[in-house]
C-alpha positions, 0 to 999 in steps of 0.5 A: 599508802594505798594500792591506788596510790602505789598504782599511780606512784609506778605510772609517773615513777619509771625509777619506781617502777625501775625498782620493783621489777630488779625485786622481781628478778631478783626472787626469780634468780635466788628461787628460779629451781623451786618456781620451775620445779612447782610449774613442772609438778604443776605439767606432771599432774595435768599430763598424768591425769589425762594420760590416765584418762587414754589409758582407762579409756583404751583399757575399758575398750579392750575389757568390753571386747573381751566382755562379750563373748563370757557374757554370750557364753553365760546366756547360753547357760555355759557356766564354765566357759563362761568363767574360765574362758574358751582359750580363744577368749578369756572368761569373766574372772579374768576380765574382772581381774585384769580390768577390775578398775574399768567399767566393762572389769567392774560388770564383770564382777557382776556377771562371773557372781551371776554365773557362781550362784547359778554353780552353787559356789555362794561364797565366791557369787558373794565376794565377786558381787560385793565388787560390783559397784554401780549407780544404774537403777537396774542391776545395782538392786539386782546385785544386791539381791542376788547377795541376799539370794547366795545367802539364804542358800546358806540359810544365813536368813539374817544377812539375806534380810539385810542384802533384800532390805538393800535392793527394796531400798536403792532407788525404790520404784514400783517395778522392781522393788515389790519383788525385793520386799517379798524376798524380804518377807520370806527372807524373815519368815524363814528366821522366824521373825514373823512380826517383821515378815507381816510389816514387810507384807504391809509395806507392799500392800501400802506402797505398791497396791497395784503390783502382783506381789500386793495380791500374794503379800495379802494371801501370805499375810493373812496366813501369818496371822492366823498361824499367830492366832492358833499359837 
């Protein structure tokens, strides 16, 4: 029989129809705790979500106000308070652990591997910057750099290479990206991997030929090749 028909078949018959609903009731009955426990289950979650939506809503507010004064202490050079907090207020570290999870904690992680590198602390400048995360053209790049930039202090030129590599490639633009490509460069003439160092120069000149960096990355490439034709 077809579903039209057995459509039709309850419209004339009530005893039909009759039927089919004492059925329902009937799973209803035998299955009434599973049916209210899976609807509940089903209330838990939207309510969870969106409670959890309030929560990291009020909680990235108060990590942005707590933000801003380790940040002005920051531009102002004051690397200690900047990190550690004043008393009054709390300082970048405690921001990023407290509110790691919120935006205003994960540019926290920025700004507190910012201020290391500046103390020479390149290790921990690096473990607070791999915790950033960010899709904004600026400082996602600017991240990744200042990886590169806490390891070429430890003269780990490889993996400074590799952090250079990631800010020229992040959303290349003509801004930006031919100074990340220049640190590339030295990042590769400092392991003496100078084939490397003059491909990067060339990249510059190619793609950014209007960019200061072009001029020093002719000067700096035709320095390395003459120093490879002397040897």
């Amino acid at each position: 029989m077809s579903k039209k028909n057995t459509a039709l078949e309850f419209l004339e018959d009530p005893d039909a129809l009759a039927g089919q609903l004492e059925r329902a009731e009937d799973f209803f009955e035998k299955n009434r705790n599973i049916l209210f426990g899976v609807v509940g289950g089903i209330v838990l979650l939207i309510a969870g979500y969106f409670g959890y939506q309030y929560y990291q809503s009020t909680q990235d507010e108060t990590a942005q106000n707590e933000l801003f004064p380790a940040v002005y202490k920051l531009e102002a050079d004051s690397l200690k308070q900047a990190l550690n907090g004043t008393g009054a207020n709390p300082g970048l570290l405690s921001v990023a652990d407290n509110y790691g999870s919120t935006n205003a904690g994960n540019l926290a992680e920025f700004y507190a591997g910012l201020a290391l590198l500046k103390q020479g602390k390149n290790d921990e400048a690096i473990e607070h910057l791999k915790s950033f995360s960010s899709s904004d053209l600026l400082v996602q790049a600017r991240a990744y750099a200042l990886i590169g930039d806490a390891y070429m202090e430890k003269k780990s030129f490889d993996e400074a290479a590799d952090y250079y590599q990631k800010a020229a490639d992040y959303k290349p633009n003509k801004f930006f990206s031919p100074a990340y490509l220049t640190k590339l460069a030295v990042a590769y003439e400092q392991a003496k991997q100078n084939d490397k160092a003059i491909e990067t120069y060339d990249s510059i000149i190619e793609k950014y030929p209007e960019s200061v960096d072009a001029i020093n990355a002719k000067k700096y490439k035709s320095m390395l090749e003459a120093m490879a034709g002397e040897s």
